[in-house]
N, C-alpha and C positions, 0 to 999 in steps of 0.2 A: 653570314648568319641570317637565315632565315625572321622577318619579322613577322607578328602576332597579325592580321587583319581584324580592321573594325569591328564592332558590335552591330552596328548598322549603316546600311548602305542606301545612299540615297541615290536613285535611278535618273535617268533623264526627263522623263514623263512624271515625276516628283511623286512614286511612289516610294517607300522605305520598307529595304529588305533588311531580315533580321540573319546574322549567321551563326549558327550553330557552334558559338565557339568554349561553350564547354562541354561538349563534344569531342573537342580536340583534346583535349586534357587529360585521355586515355592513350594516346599517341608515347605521352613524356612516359609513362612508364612500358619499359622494355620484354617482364616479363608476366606470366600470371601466378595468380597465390595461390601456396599449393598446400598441402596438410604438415608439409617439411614449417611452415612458418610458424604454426602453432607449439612445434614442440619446446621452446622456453618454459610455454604459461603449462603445458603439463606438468613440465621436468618443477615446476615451481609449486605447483599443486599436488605433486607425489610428496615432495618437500616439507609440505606445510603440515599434509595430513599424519606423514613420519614422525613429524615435531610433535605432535597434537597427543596420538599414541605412545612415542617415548616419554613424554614427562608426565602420564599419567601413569603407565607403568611402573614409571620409578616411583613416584610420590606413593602409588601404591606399595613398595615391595620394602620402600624405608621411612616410608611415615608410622608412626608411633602405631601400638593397638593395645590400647589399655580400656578394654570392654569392662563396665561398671555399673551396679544397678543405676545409680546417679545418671551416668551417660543415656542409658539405654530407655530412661523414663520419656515419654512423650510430653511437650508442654508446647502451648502455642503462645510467641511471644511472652515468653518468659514467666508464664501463669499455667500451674495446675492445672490439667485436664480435669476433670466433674464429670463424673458416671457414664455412660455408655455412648461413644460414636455413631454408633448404629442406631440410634433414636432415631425417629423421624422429624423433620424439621418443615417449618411451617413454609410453604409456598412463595410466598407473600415476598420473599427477600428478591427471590429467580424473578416472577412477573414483575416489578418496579426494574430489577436492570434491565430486563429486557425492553419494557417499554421507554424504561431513557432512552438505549441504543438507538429503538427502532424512530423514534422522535426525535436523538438527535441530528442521526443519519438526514433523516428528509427535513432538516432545518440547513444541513449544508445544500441541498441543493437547490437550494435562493440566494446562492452567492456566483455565482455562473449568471443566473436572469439580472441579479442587482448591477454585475460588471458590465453586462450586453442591452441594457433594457430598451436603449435608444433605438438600436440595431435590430432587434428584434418587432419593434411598434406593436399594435393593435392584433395582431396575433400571436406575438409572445405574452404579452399581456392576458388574453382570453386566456391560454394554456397557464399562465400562471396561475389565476384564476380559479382555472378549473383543477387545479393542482392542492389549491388553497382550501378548495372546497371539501376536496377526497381527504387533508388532512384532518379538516374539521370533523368529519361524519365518524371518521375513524378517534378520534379524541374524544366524542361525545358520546359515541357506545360505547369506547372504557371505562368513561366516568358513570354511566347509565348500568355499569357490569358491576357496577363498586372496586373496579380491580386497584383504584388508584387509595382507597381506604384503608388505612394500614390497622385500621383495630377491626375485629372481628365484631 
């Protein structure tokens, strides 16, 4: 039985060679992977999708159909719809989640600097900085747009 050789080898001249031993580790296997190895995760995936399609088919074909004006009325959360959907609806609601998003989003990315700050020194720092900065200018002309004022 063949034995493993070292990781490193120390020379006579007291240099240290490194050997490429996993590398070798391609050796223990005999053959290569071929498109034959994936066909379980197909075969299990044709499976799934089959399952997916027959029990909606059925639930369709013997679930009840008893269409009623009561059923057929629109209510959101359990309260009466009020006059027409197609109204136009005031802005104001879209720009606030948006601006959360886009504010929350760049509030995660000072959790990366706060984890590395050490590592980073006096140039991660400047770049925060200047990160801190472009947040601010952009916060101060929302508030200078009025966009963060929710009464008209």
């Amino acid at each position: 039985m063949k034995s493993e050789p070292p990781a490193l080898l120390l020379s006579g001249n007291g240099t240290i060679h490194m050997t490429p031993f996993l590398l070798q580790a391609t050796n223990l296997v005999s053959r290569t992977d071929t498109s034959s190895d994936y066909l379980p995760i197909a075969i299990q995936l044709l499976f799934a999708g089959a399952f997916v399609f027959l029990v909606l088919g059925v639930t369709h074909l013997l679930g009840p159909k008893r269409n009623t004006d009561e059923k057929l009325k629109n209510f959101e959360s359990g309260i009466e719809s009020v006059g027409n959907a197609r109204q136009p609806m005031a802005i104001k609601y879209f720009l606030i989640a948006i601006l959360f998003v886009l504010f929350d989003v760049e509030v995660i990315f000072f959790y990366p600097y706060a984890v590395n700050f050490r590592e980073l020194g006096w140039n991660g720092y400047a770049a925060v900085l200047l990160f801190v900065a472009f947040f601010l200018i952009g916060f101060i002309y929302i508030i200078k747009k009025g966009a963060l004022q929710w009464e008209d």
